[in-house]
N, C-alpha and C positions, 0 to 999 in steps of 0.2 A: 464181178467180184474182184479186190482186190486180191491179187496175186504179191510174190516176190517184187517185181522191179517198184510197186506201188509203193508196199509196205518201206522201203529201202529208203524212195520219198518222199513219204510219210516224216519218217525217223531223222533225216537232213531236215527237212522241211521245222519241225517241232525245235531240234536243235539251233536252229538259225533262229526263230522267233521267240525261243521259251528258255534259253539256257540261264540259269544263273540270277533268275528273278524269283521275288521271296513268294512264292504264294500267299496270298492272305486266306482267302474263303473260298471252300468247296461245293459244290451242288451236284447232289443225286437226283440227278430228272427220273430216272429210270433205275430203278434200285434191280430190276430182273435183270440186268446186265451184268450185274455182279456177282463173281461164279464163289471162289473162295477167300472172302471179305465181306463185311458187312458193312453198311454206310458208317457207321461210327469211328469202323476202325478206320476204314477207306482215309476218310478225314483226318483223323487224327495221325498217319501218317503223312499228309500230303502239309497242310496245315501248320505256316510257320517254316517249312524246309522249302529247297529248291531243285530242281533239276539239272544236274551237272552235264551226263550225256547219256546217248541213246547208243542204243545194238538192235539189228535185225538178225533175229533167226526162223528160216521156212517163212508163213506169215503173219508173225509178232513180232512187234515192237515191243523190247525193253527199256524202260528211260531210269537211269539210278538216278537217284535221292542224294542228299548231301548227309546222309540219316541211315544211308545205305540199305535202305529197300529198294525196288524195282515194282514201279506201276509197267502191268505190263498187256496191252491192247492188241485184240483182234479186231480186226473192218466186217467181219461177216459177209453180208454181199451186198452194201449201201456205206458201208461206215467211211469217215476222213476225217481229218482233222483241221479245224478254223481258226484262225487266229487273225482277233479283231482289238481295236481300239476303243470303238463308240458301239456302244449297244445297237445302235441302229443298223449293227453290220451281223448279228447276233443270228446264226443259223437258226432256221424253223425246226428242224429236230435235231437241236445239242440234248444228248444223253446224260454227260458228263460236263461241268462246266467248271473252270479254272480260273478264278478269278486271280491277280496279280497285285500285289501294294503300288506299281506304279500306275493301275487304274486299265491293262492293259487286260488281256482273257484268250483264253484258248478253251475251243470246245470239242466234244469230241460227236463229231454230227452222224447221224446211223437212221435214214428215216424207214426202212424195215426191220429195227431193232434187234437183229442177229448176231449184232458183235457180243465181243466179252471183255468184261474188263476185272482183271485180277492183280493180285501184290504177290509178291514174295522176297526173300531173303536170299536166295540162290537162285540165279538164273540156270544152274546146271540142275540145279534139284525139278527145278517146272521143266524142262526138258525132257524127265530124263520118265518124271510122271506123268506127260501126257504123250511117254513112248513115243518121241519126233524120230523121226529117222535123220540122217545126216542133212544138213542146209543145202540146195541144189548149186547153188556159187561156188560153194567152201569144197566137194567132194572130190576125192582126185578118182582118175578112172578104173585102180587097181579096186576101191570100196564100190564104186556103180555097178562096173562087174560082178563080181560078188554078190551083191545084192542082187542084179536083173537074171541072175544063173539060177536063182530060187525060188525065182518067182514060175508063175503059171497064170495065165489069161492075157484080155487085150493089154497092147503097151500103151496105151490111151489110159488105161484103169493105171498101170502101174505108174506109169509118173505121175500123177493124182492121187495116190497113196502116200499121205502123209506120215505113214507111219515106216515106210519105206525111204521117202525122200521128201522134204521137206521144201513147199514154197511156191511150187510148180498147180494151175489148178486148169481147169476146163480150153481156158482161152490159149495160156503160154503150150499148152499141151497141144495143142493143134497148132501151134505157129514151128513148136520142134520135128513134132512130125513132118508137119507140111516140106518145110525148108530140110530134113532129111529123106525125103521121097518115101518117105512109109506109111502106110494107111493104118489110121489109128484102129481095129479090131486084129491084126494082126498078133499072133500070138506069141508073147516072150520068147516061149522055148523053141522057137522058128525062125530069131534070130540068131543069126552068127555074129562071131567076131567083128567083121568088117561091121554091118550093119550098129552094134553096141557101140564100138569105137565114135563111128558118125554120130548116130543119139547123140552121144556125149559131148561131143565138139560142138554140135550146133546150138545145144542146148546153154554151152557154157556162153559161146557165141549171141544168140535170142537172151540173152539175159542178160550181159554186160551192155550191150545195145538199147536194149530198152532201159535197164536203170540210166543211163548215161540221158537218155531221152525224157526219161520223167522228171527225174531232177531238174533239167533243164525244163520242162514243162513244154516241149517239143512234141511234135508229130511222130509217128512210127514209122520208119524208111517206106515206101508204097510196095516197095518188093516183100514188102511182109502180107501174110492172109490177113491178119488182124483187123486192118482197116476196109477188106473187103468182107471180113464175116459180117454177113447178112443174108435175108433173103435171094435176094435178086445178085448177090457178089458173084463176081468173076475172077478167076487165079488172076494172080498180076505175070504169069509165066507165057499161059495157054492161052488167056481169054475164054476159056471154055467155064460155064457155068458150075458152079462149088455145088454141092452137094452137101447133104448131111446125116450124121446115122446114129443109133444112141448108142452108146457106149457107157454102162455102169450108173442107165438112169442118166445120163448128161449126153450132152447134143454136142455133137463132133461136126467139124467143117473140114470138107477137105476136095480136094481137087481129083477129080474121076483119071484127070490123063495124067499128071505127077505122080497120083499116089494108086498105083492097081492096088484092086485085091489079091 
């Protein structure tokens, strides 16, 4: 699923190919994807305006309008974004498709259909209604705090709660754990200070790194779990075989001899 450093880009990625060209014609492949818009209006805002720039918060994409709305896209756990010249290059499930006056397209491709794609007029308004909690980039450690002192359950569940902090999902959550020695079932109010501190650092750390790596459309350093979660993965630390446990219905990878119980 796309996470954070994806969606970030995404949002680069869209602005380098899509800024500042006129749209002509819109296409609704998938009209279930649209949560609080309908195709007509969808269109008729899009339709004639362009896209000046984008914003990432948690995991959405905002792109403002010259019109001053805000198309604004969730990946779900399949979704990206295409941007093609010749139909011939035309993703097999574009959901959404952006056709351009210079004959040019962007799609928005989702082939298990879980994203969403919605408008609004306020970016702080859709925030603020689908209750995000603060962006995992943007937080400084006096608000993490705070927020991780209230919580109760695994810390695996809590940085996965979107509605606590925003951006962080299954994957980046076992790479913060992993690289701060904590086993994701571990229980919030069992951390101390020292321990919340690290979270945080390594968290802000696993994420400027991987955006820095997507963007570039790079590899993820080998020192990370990520590119060993798998079955058969080994820590890049121990060599000792990963393990994995559920945590909140979601599958945790973690390393037996880094991370005790």
């Amino acid at each position: 699923m796309p996470e954070l450093p994806e969606v970030e880009s995404f949002g680069k990625y869209l602005d380098r190919t899509s800024s500042d060209k006129i749209i002509e014609e819109v296409e609704v492949k998938s009209p279930e994807l649209l949560q609080n818009v309908n195709m007509d209006d969808l269109k008729e805002k899009l339709e004639g305006h362009e896209f000046k720039y984008t914003k990432r918060y948690g995991k959405y994409t905002f792109t403002r309008l010259d019109n001053d709305f805000w198309l604004i896209l969730h990946y779900g756990m399949t979704g990206r974004l295409k941007y093609f010249e010749s139909y011939d290059e035309e993703p097999l499930h574009d959901r959404l498709l952006i056709n351009f006056e210079d004959k040019s397209h962007l799609a928005f491709d989702d082939p298990r259909k879980f994203g969403k794609i919605n408008m609004t007029s306020s970016m702080e308004d859709f925030i603020k209604e689908k209750k995000l909690g603060p962006d995992a980039l943007e937080i400084d450690f006096k608000t993490f705090k705070e927020i991780f002192e209230k919580r109760r359950g695994a810390v695996k569940s809590a940085l996965m709660d979107q509605h606590m902090l925003s951006g962080i999902g299954n994957i980046y959550s076992d790479e913060i754990l992993f690289q701060s020695c904590i086993h994701p079932k571990m229980s919030v109010n069992k951390l101390d200070i020292t321990q919340l501190a690290q979270i945080f650092k390594v968290m802000k750390s696993v994420l400027k790194t991987s955006v820095n790596k997507r963007i570039a459309d790079e590899k993820l350093p080998d020192s990370f779990i990520i590119p060993h979660r798998r079955k058969d993965g080994k820590c890049p630390n121990s060599n000792v075989n990963l393990k994995t446990v559920k945590v909140s219905s979601r599958t945790a990878y973690y390393c037996p001899e880094c991370q005790k119980e």
